[in-house]
N, C-alpha and C positions, 0 to 999 in steps of 0.2 A: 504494500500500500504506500511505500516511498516513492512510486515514481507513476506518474498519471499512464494510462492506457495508449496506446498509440496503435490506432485502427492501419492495418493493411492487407494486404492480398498477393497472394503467387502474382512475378513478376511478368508469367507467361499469360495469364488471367486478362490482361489489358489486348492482348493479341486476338484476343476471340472478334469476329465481325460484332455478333451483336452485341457485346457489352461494349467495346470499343464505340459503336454508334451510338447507344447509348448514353455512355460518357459525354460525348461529343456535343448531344441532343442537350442534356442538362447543362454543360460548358455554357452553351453561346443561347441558350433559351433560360436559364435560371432564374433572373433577376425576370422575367416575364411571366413567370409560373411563380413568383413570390408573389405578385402585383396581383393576380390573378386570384391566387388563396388569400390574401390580408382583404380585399374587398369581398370575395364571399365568403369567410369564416371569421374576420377580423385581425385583429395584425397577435395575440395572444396563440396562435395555431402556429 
């Protein structure tokens, strides 16, 4: 418990198409899908 969590994943894991896409998808669309949920659910989601 001295040292915080640090989220990762197999380096091979990013090579897959579709989570690479995905990736990709949430990158360059995220801040648009934030906008999207704080006005229908409020900004507390």
């Amino acid at each position: 418990m001295m040292k915080s969590p640090f989220p990762s994943y197999h380096p091979n894991l990013i090579h897959e198409p579709t989570l690479y896409r995905l990736d990709e998808a949430v990158m360059h669309y995220g801040e648009s899908i934030k906008e999207i949920t704080n006005e229908e659910f409020g900004n507390g989601m």
